[in-house]
LUMZASE-663177 format. One record per residue (C-alpha): residue number from 1; x, y, z. Coordinates in steps of 0.05 Angstrom, whole numbers. Example, Ala and Ser with C-alpha at 12.3 -4.5 7.8 and 13.67 -1.06 7.14 Angstrom:
@resi: 1 | x: 246 | y: -90 | z: 156
@resi: 2 | x: 273 | y: -21 | z: 143
END
This chain:
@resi: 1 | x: 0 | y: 0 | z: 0
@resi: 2 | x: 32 | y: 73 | z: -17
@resi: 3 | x: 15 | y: 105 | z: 39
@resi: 4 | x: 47 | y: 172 | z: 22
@resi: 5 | x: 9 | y: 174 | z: -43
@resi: 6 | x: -62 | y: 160 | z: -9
@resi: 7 | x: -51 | y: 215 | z: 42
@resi: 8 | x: -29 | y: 255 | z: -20
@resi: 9 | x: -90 | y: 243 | z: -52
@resi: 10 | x: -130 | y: 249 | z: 10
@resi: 11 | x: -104 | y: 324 | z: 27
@resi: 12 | x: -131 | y: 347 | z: -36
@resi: 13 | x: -200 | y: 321 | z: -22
@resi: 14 | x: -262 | y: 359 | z: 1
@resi: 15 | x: -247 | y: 328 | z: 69
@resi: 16 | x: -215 | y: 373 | z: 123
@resi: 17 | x: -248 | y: 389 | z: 189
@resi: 18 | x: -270 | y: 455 | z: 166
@resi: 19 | x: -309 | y: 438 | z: 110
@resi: 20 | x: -344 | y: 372 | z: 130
@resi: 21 | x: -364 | y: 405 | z: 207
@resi: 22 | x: -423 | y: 446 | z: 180
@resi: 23 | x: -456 | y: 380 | z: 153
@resi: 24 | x: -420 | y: 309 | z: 186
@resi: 25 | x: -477 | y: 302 | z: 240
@resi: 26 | x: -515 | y: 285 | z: 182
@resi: 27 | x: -466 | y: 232 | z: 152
@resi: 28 | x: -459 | y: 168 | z: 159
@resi: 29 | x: -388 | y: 127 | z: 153
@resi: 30 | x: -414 | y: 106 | z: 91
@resi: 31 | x: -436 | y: 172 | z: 63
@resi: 32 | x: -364 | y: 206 | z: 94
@resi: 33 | x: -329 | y: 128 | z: 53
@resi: 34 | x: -364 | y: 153 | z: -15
@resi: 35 | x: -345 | y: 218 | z: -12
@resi: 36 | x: -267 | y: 202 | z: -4
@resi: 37 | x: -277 | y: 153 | z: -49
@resi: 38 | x: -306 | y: 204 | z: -99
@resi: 39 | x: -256 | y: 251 | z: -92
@resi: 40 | x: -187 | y: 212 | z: -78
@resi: 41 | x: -200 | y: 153 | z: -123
@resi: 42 | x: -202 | y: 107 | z: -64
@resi: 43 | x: -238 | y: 39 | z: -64
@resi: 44 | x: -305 | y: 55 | z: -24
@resi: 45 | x: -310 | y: -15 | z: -14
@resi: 46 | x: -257 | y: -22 | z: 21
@resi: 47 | x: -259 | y: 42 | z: 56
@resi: 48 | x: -330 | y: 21 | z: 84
@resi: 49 | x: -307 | y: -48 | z: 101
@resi: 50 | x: -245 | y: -22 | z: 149
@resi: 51 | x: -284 | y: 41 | z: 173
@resi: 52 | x: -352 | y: 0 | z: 195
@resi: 53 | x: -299 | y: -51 | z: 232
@resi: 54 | x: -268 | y: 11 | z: 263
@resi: 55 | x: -323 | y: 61 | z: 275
@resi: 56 | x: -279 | y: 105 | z: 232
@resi: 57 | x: -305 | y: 175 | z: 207
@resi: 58 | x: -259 | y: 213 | z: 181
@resi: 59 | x: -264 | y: 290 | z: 186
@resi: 60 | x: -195 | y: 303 | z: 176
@resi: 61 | x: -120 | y: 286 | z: 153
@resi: 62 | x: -102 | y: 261 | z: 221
@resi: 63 | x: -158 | y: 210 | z: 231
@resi: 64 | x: -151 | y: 185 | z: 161
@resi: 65 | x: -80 | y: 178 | z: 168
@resi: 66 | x: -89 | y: 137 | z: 237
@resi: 67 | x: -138 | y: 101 | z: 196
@resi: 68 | x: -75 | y: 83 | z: 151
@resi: 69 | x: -27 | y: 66 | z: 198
@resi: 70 | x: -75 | y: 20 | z: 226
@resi: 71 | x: -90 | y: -21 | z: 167
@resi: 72 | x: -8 | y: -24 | z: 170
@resi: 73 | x: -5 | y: -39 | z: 242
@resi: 74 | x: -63 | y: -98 | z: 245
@resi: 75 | x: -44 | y: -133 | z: 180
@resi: 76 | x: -116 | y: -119 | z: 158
@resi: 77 | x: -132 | y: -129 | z: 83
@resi: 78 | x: -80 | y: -84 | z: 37
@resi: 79 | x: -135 | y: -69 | z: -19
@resi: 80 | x: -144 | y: 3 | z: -3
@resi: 81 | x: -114 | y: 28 | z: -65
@resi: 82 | x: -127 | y: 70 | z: -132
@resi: 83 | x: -177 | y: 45 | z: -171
@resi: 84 | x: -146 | y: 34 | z: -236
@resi: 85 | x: -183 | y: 38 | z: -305
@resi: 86 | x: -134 | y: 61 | z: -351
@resi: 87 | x: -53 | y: 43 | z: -364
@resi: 88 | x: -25 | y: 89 | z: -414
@resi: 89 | x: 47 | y: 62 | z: -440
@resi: 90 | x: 108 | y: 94 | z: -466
@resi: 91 | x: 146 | y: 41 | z: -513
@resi: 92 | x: 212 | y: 40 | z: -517
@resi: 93 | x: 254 | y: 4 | z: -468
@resi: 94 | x: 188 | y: -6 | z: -431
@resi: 95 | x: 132 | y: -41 | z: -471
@resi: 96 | x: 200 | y: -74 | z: -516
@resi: 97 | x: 268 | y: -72 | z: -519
@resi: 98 | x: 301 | y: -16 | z: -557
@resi: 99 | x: 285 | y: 45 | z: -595
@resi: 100 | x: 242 | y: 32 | z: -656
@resi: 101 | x: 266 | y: 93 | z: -692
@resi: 102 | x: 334 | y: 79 | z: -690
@resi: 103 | x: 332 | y: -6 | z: -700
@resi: 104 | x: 274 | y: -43 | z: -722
@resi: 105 | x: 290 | y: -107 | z: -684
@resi: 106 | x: 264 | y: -91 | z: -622
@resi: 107 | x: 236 | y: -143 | z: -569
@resi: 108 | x: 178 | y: -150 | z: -526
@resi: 109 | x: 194 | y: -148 | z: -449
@resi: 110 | x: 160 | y: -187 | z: -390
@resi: 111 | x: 112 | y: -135 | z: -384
@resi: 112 | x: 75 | y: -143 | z: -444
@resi: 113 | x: 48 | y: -203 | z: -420
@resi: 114 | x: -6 | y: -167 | z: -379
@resi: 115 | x: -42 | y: -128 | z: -438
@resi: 116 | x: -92 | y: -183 | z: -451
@resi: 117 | x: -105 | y: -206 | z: -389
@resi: 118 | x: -108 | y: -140 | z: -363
@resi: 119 | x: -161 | y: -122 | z: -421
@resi: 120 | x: -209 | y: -189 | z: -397
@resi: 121 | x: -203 | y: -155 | z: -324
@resi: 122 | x: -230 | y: -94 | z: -351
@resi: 123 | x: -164 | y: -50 | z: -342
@resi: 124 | x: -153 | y: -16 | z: -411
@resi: 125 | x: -89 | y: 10 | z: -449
@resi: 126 | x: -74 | y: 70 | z: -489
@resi: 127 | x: -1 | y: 98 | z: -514
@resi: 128 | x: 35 | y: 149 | z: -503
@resi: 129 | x: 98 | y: 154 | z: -531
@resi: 130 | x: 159 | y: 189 | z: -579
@resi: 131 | x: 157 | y: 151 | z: -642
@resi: 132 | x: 134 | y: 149 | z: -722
@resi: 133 | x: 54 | y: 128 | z: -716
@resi: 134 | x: 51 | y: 74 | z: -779
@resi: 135 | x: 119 | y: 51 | z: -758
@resi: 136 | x: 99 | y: 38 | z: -684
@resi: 137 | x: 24 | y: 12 | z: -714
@resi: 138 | x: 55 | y: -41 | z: -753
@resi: 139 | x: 103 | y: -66 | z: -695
@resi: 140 | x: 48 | y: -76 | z: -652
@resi: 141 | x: 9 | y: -105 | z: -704
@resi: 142 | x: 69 | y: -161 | z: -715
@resi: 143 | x: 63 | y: -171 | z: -643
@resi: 144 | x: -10 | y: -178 | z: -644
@resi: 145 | x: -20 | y: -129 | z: -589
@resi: 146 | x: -50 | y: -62 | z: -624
@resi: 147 | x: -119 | y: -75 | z: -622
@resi: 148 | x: -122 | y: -86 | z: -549
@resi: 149 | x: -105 | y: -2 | z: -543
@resi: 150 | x: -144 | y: 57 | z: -555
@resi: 151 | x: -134 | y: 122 | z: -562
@resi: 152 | x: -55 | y: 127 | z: -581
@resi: 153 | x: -15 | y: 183 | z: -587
@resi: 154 | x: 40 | y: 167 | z: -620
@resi: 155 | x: 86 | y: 222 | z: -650
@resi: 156 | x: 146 | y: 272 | z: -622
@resi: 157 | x: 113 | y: 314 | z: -577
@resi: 158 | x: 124 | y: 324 | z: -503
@resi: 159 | x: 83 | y: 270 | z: -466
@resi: 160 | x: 49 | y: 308 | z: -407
@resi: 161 | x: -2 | y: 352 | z: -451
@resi: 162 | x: -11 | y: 289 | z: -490
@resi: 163 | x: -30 | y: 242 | z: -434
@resi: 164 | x: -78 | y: 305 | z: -394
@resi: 165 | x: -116 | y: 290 | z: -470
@resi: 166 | x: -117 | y: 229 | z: -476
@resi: 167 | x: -157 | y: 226 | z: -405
@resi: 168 | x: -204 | y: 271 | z: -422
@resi: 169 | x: -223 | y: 238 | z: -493
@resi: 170 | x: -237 | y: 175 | z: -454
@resi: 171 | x: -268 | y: 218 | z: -398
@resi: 172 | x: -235 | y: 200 | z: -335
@resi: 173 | x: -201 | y: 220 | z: -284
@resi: 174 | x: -130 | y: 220 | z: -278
@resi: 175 | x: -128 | y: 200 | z: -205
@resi: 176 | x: -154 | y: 135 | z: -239
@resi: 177 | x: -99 | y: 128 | z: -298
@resi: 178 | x: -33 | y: 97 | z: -288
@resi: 179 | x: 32 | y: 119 | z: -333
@resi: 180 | x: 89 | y: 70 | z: -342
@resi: 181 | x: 155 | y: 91 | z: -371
@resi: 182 | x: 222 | y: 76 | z: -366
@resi: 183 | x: 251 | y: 156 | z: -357
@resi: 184 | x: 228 | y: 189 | z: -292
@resi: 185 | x: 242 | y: 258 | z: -337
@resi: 186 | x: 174 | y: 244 | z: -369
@resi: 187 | x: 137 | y: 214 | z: -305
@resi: 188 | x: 146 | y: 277 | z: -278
@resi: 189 | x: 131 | y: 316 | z: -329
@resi: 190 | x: 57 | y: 277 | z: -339
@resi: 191 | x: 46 | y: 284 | z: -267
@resi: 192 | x: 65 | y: 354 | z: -268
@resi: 193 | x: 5 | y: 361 | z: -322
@resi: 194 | x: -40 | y: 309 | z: -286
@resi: 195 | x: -19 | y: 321 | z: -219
@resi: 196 | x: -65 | y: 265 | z: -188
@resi: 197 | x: -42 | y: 217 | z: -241
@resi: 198 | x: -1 | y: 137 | z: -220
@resi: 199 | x: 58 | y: 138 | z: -248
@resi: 200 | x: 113 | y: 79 | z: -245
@resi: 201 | x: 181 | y: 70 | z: -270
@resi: 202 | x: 171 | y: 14 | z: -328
@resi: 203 | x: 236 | y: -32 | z: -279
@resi: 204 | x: 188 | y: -35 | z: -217
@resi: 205 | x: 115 | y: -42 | z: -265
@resi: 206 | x: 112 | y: -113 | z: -255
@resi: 207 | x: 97 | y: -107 | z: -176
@resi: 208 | x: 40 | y: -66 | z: -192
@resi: 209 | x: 14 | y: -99 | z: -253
@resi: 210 | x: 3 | y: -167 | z: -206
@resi: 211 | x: -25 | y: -129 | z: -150
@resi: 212 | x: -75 | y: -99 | z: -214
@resi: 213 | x: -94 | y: -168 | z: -232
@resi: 214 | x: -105 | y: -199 | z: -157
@resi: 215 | x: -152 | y: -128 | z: -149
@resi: 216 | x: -181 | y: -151 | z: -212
@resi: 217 | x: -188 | y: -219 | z: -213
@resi: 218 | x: -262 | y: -228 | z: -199
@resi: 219 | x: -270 | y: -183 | z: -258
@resi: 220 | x: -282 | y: -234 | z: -322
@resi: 221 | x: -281 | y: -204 | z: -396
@resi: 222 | x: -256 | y: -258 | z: -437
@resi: 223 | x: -312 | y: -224 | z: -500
@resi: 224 | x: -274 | y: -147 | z: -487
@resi: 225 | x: -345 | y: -107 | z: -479
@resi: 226 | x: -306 | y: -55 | z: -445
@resi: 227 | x: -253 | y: -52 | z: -497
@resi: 228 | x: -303 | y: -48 | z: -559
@resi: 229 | x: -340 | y: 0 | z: -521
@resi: 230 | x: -280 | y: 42 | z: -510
@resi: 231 | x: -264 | y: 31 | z: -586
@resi: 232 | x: -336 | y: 53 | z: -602
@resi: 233 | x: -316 | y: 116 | z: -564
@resi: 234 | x: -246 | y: 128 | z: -603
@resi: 235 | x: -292 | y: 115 | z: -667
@resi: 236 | x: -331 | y: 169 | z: -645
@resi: 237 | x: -278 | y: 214 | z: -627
@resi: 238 | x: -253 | y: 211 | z: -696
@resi: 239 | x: -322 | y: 226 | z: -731
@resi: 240 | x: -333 | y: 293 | z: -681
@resi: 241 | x: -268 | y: 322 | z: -726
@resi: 242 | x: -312 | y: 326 | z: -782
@resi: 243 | x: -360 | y: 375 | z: -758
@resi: 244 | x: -361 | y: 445 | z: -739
@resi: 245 | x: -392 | y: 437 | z: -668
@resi: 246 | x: -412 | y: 394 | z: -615
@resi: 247 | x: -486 | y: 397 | z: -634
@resi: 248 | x: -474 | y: 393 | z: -710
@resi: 249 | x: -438 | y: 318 | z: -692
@resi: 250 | x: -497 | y: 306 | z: -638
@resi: 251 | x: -550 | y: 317 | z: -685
@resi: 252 | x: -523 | y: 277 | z: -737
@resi: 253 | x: -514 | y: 210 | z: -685
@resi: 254 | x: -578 | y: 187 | z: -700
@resi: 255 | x: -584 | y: 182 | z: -620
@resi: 256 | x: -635 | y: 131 | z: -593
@resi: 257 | x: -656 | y: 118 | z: -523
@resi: 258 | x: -695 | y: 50 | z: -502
@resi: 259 | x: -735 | y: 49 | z: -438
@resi: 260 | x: -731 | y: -31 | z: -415
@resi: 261 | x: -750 | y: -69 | z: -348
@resi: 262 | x: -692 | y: -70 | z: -293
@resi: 263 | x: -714 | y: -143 | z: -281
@resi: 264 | x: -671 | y: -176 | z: -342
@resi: 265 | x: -607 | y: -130 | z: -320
@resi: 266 | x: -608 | y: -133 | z: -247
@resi: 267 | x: -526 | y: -147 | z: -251
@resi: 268 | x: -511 | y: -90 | z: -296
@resi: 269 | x: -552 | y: -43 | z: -265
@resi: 270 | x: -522 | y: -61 | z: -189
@resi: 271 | x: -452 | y: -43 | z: -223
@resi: 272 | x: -474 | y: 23 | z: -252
@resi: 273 | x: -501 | y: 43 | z: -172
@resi: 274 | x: -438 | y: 26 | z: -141
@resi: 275 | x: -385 | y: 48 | z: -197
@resi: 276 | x: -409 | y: 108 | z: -233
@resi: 277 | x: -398 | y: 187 | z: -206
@resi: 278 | x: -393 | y: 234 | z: -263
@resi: 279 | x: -470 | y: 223 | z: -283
@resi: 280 | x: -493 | y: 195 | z: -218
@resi: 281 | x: -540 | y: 251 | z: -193
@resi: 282 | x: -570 | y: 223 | z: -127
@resi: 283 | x: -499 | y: 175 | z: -111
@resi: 284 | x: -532 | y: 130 | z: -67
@resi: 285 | x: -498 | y: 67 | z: -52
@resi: 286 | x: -541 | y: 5 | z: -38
@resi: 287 | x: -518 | y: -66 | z: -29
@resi: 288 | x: -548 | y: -118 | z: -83
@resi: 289 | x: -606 | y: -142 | z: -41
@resi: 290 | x: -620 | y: -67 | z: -12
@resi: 291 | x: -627 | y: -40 | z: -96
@resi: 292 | x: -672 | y: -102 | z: -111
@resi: 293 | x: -712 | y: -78 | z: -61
@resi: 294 | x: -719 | y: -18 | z: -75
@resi: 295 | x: -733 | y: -25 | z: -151
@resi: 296 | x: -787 | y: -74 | z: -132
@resi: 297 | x: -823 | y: -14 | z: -89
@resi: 298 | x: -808 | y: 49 | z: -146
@resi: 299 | x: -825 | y: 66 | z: -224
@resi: 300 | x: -757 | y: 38 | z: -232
@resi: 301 | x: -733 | y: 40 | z: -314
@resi: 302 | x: -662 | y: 12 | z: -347
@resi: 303 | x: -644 | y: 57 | z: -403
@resi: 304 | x: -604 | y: 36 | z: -466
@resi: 305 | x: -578 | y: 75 | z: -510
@resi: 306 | x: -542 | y: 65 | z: -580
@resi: 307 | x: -530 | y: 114 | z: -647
@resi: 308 | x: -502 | y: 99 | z: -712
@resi: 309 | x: -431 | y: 82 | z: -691
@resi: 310 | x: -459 | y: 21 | z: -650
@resi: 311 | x: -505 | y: 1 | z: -575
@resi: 312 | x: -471 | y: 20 | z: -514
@resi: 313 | x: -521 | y: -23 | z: -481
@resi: 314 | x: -558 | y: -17 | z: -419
@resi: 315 | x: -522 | y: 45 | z: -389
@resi: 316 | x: -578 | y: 82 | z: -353
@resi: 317 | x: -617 | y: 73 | z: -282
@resi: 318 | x: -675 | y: 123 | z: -270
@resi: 319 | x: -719 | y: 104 | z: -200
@resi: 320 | x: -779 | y: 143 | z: -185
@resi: 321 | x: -815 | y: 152 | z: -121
@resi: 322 | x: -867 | y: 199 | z: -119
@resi: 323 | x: -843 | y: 244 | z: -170
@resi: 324 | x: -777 | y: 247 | z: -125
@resi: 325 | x: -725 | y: 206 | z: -160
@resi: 326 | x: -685 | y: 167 | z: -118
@resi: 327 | x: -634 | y: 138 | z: -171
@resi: 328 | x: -616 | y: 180 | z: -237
@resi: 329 | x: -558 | y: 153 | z: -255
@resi: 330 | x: -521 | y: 142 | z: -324
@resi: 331 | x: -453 | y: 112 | z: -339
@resi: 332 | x: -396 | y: 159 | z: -366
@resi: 333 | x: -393 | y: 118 | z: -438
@resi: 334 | x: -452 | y: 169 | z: -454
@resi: 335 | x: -419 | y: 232 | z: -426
@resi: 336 | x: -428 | y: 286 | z: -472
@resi: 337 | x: -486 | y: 254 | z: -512
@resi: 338 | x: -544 | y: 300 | z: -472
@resi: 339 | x: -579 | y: 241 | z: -452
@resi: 340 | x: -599 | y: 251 | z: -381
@resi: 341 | x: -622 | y: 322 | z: -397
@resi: 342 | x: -665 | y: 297 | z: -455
@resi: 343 | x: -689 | y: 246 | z: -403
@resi: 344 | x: -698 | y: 287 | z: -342
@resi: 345 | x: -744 | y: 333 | z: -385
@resi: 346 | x: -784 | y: 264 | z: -411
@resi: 347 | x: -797 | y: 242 | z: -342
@resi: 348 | x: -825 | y: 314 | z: -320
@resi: 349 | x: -762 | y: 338 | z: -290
@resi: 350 | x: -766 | y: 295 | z: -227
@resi: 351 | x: -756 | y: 325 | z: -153
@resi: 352 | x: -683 | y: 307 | z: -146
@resi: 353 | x: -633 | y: 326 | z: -88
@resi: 354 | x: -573 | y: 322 | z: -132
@resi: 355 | x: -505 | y: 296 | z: -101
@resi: 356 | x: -440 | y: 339 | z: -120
@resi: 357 | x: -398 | y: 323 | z: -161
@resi: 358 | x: -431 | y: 319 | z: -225
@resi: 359 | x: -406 | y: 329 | z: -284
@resi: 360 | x: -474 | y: 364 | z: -323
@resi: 361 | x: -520 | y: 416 | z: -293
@resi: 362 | x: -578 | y: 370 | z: -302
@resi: 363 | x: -623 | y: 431 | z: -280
@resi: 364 | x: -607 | y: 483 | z: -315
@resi: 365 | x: -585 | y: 444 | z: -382
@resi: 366 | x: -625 | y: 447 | z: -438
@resi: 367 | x: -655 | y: 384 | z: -468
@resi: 368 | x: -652 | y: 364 | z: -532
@resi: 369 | x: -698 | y: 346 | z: -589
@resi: 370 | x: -648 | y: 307 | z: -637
@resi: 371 | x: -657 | y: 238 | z: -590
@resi: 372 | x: -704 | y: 183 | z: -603
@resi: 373 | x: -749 | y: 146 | z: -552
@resi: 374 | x: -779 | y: 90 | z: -549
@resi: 375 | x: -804 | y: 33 | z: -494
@resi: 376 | x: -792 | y: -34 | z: -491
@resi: 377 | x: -828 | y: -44 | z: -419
@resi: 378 | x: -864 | y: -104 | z: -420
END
């Protein structure tokens, strides 16, 4: 566990005493666990699990960092780490051996090994790195690796601005993304643009790939839905260079929503509650058996959504309950797309006690008339 990084992370947070005093009597350890988690990239899980065997609640750096010496001190479970979604690789001398520009006959190292396997756990790659683009395409293509990586950037400019993009065109966080290269020159200079990104010297990866594959190992795959829907993204991303404006590009996705029961997607839609933040408006965290509950007792609807470049599937939770909506929640694959405010309007804009942060201003947005509706709900 890097302790020094998580109290890093946690200093930044919305969580010192003075801010949090005004409103902790009304928060519980596991409203105080999702709100570090939100805002340091901290597993909530595993935040909960150590804080409800501790009576933790953290109001400040002190308590949080007896909270870490603790886990240190009683051997307790070292999973309290950086959720990691994203591993963006420099090449040379870290992904191979050598420097493709200068020698062809470079070799893959031990630490190319965990791209696939990494892919079925749901981690995903990108590139970042100095090289020729078709050069470095067809070497990974001979090594059968480039079509587990999206969004490359691949040419000779300085790597921090580079990686703060590529982040954002996948929309996540940085505190999330993990940087691997073999010069610290360039790990610092990414961080220095992404100041809450991992980064990790390519001779000490391996360490922290395994310890990404035990975090990940219930996570199974093998078919790459994440990865094609991350490639549908990238495919996307291209398109949008062809058009003038955002709403130009949105108008000509051919966006369509479907309204579907929550009965046949009860697994999906238990992920979206406890994993998604940027388009989770309510954020309330309920175990499995606590949301099937609940759905069973509200006007409770699974949304998909797809457009001409492909389905992103069922990515969508809205849950009613007397015009108050208790879950309005939508994965970040659609960020950008307008869908919660074109749905939000549909369901008669909801009473809704929304949960900062968000990443739209549901309330004040205005919805659109380009999407497509229609219900599947019997």
């Amino acid at each position: 566990m890097d302790k020094a990084f998580l109290m890093e992370e946690y200093e930044q947070t919305m969580f010192v005493e003075e801010q949090l005093a005004t409103r902790v009597d009304s928060l519980s350890i596991a409203d105080v666990c999702c709100e570090i988690a939100e805002e340091s990239g901290v597993k909530f899980e595993a935040l909960l699990e150590f804080a409800m065997a501790h009576e933790y609640i953290f109001l400040d750096t002190s308590s949080f960092e007896t909270f870490l010496n603790d886990i240190d001190k009683n051997g307790l479970p070292t999973d309290v780490s950086i959720a990691t979604k994203l591993i963006i690789w420099d090449l040379d001398d870290t992904l191979w051996r050598g420097t493709l520009s200068e020698d062809d006959k470079v070799f893959l190292l031990s630490l190319a090994e965990y791209i696939r396997p990494l892919c079925e756990a749901g981690v995903m790659h990108s590139i970042c790195s100095k090289n020729d683009k078709e050069n470095t395409r067809r070497k990974l293509q001979e090594f059968e690796l480039w079509d587990y990586f999206v969004f490359p950037s691949i040419n000779w400019e300085s790597k921090g601005a580079r990686c703060a993009q590529i982040i954002s065109d996948m929309q996540l966080r940085s505190v999330n993304v993990l940087f691997i290269d073999d010069n610290k020159l360039n790990l610092h200079e990414v961080r220095h643009c992404c100041p809450k990104i991992q980064i990790c010297e390519a001779e000490l990866a391996e360490e922290k790939l395994n310890g990404l594959m035990n975090e990940n190992a219930n996570n199974k795959d093998k078919s790459l839905k994440r990865l094609n829907q991350y490639k549908l993204l990238e495919k996307k991303h291209i398109a949008k260079t062809n058009f003038s404006d955002n709403s130009s590009f949105l108008k000509d996705s051919q966006i369509q929503v479907t309204l579907v029961p929550v009965d046949a997607h009860l697994t999906r839609l238990q992920e979206l509650v406890s994993r998604t933040n940027q388009l989770n408006f309510t954020k309330l965290r309920q175990s499995d058996s606590e949301l099937e509950t609940l759905l069973s007792k509200c006007r409770s609807i699974a949304i998909k959504v797809s457009d001409k470049y492909g389905d992103y599937g069922v990515v969508g939770l809205v849950c009613l309950q007397d015009n108050q909506a208790v879950h309005f929640l939508f994965s970040c694959r659609i960020l950008g797309m307008k869908v919660e405010c074109f749905l939000y309007d549909y369901f008669n804009r909801p009473a809704i006690d929304i949960v900062d942060p968000v990443a739209v201003d549901l309330l004040n947005e205005q919805a659109q008339s380009w999407i497509s509706i229609s219900e599947n709900l019997e």
